[in-house]
C-alpha positions as CSV (number, residue, x, y, z in Angstrom):
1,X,31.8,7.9,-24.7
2,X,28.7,8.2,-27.2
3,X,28.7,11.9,-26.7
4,X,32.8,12.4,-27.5
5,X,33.3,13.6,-31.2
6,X,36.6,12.0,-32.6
7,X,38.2,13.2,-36.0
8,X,38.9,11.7,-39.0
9,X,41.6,9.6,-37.3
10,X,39.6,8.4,-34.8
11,X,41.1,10.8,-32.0
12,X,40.5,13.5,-29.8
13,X,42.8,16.4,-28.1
14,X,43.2,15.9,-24.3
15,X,44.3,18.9,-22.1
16,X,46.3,17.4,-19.1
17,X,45.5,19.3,-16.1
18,X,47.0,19.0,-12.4
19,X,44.4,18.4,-10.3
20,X,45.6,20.7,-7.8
21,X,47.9,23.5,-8.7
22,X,45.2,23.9,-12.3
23,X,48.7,23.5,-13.9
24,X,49.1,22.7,-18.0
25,X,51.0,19.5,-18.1
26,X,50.7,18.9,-21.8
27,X,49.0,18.6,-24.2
28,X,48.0,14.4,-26.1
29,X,45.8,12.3,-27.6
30,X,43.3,9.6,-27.0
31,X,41.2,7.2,-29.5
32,X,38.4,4.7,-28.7
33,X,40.7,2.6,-27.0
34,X,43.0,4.8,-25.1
35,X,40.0,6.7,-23.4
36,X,38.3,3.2,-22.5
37,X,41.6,2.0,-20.9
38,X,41.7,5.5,-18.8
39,X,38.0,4.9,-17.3
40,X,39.3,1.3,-16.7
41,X,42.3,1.6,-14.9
42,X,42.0,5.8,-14.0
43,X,45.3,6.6,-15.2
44,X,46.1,8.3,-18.6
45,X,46.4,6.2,-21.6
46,X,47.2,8.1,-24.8
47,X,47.7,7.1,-28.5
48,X,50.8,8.2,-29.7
49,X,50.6,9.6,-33.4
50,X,54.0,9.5,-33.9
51,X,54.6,5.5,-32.9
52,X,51.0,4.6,-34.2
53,X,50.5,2.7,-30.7
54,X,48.5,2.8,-27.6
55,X,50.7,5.0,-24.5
56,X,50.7,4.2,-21.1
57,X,51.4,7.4,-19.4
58,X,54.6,6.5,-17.6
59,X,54.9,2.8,-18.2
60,X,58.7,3.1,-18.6
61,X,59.6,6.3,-16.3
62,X,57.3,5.6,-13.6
63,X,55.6,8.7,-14.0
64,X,51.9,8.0,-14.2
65,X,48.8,10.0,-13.4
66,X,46.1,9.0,-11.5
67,X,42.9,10.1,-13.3
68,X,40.8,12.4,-11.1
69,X,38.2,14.0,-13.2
70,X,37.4,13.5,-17.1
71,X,35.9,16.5,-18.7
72,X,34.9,17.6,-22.1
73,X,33.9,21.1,-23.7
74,X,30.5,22.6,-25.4
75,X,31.1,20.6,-28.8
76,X,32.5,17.4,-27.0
77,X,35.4,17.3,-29.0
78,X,38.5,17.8,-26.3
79,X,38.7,16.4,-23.0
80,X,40.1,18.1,-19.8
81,X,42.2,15.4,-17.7
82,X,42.4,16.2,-14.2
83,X,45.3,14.1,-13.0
84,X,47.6,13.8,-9.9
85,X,51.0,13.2,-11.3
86,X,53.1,10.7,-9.7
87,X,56.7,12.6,-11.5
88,X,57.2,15.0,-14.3
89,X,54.7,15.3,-17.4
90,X,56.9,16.0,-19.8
91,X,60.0,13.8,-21.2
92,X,62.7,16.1,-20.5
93,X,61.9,16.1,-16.8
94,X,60.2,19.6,-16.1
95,X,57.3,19.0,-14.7
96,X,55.5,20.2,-17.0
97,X,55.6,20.2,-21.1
98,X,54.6,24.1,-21.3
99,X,57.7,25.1,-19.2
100,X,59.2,27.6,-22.4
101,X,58.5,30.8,-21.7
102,X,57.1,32.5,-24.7
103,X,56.2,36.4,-23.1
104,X,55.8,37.5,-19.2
105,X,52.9,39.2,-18.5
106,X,52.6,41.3,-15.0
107,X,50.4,38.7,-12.4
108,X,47.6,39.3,-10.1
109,X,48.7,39.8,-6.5
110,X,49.0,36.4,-5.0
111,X,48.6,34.8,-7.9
112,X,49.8,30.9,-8.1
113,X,52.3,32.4,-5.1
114,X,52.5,29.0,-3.0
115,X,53.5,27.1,-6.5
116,X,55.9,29.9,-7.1
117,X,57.3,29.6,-3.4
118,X,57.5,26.2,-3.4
119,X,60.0,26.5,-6.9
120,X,61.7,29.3,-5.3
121,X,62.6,27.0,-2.1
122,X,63.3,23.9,-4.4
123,X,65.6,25.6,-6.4
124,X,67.4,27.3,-3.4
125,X,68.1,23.4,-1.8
126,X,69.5,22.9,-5.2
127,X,71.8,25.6,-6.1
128,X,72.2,27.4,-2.2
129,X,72.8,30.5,-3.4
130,X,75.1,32.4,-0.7
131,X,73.6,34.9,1.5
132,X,70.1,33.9,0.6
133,X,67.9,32.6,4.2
134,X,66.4,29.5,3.0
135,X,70.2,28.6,2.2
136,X,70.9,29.3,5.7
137,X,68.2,26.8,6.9
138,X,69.0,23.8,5.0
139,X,72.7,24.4,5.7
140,X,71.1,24.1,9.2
141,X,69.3,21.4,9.0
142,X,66.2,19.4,10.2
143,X,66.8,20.8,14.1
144,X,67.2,24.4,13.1
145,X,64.1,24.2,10.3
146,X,61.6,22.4,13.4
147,X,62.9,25.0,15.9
148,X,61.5,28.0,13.4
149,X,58.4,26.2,12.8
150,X,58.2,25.7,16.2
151,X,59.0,29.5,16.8
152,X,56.4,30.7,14.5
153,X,53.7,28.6,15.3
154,X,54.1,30.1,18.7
155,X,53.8,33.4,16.9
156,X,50.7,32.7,15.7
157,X,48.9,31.3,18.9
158,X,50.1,34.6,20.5
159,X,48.8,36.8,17.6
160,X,45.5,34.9,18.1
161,X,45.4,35.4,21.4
162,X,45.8,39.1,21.5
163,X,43.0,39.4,18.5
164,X,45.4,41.0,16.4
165,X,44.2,40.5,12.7
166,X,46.9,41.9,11.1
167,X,50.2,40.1,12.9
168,X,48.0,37.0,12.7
169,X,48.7,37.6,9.0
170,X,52.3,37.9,9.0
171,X,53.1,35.0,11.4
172,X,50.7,32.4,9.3
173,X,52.8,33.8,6.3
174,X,56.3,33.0,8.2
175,X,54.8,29.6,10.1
176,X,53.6,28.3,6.1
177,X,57.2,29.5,5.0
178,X,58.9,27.2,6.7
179,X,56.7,24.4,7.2
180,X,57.6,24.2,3.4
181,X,61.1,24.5,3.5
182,X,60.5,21.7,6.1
183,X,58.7,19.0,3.7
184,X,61.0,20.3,1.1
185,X,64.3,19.1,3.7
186,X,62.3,16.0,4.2
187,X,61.6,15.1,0.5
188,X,57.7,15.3,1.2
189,X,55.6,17.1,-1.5
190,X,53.2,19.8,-0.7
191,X,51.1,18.4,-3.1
192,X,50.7,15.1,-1.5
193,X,50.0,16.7,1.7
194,X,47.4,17.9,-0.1
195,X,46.6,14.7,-1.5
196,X,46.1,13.6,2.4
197,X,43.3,16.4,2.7
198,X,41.7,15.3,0.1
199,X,41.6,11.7,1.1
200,X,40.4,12.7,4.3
201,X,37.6,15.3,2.8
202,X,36.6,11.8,0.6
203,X,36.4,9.5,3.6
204,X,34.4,11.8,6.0
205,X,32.1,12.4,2.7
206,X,31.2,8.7,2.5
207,X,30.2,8.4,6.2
208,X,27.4,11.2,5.7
């Protein structure tokens, strides 16, 4: 805290981060008080300049995030917060407050592709476009979605087995696929599978 550099106002910028996907979430405040009440309870406290008041992140909607890392830059004066959110950042319930799209620049290959899959198949459950395939599966259902992942996982034991690099490749791609559209027909988030991994990662750490 001695090392932080608040402004005249007695705050500081905070970058909210997902802890995970590197994801903007937006963009808030902290004083004194707000960043000693993070540390405290790890989850994000703001200080709302409108309202003049202390801001528990998601004390009315639910949606709180669990601190994971605090980081500030070179002159100490704006903090990184690495959080895993339990909802959407932002008010209007994107997920994140930087979700107006300004210019659209060409990506890297495979940039951000599993975030951008994981939207595409979210918004396909919504709307089911006809014609499209991942329509087709959740008009299935849960049977046909477990046979595929059942099919491809096959797939990729018999790519394995024949050494073959390259169809390796394309049956992991088709066995991820739908193991996604899978959680995503089940209502369980990539991102707290993820969260599992991690937990485990944590607990065989502490046994060294």
């Amino acid at each position: 805290m001695a090392t932080l550099t608040f402004d005249d106002r007695g705050l500081i910028p905070v970058i909210v981060q997902h802890a995970i996907t590197r994801e903007v979430l937006t963009l808030a405040y902290m004083n004194e008080e707000a960043y000693e009440k993070t540390v405290e309870t790890r989850e994000a406290w703001f200080f709302s300049r409108s309202r003049q008041e202390l801001w528990h992140k998601g004390e009315t909607s639910g949606n709180t995030q669990q601190v994971v890392s605090i980081r500030t830059d070179c002159d100490s004066d704006a903090i990184v917060l690495e959080v895993l959110p339990s909802g959407p950042a932002c008010h209007t319930g994107e997920e994140t407050c930087f979700h107006i799209s300004l210019e659209k620049f060409e990506e890297p290959s495979g940039y951000n592709v599993v975030t951008h899959l994981i939207k595409t198949i979210e918004e396909r459950q919504q709307t089911m476009p006809e014609g499209a395939y991942t329509t087709y599966l959740f008009e299935k259902g849960v049977d046909k979605i477990c046979k595929k992942v059942g099919e491809e996982a096959s797939e990729v034991i018999i790519a394995s087995k024949n050494n073959d690099a390259e169809e390796l490749k394309w049956e992991a791609a088709d066995l991820i696929y739908h193991l996604l559209v899978l959680l995503q027909n089940q209502n369980v988030s990539y991102y707290d599978l993820l969260q599992v991994l991690q937990k485990r990662h944590e607990m065989k750490s502490h046994k060294k």
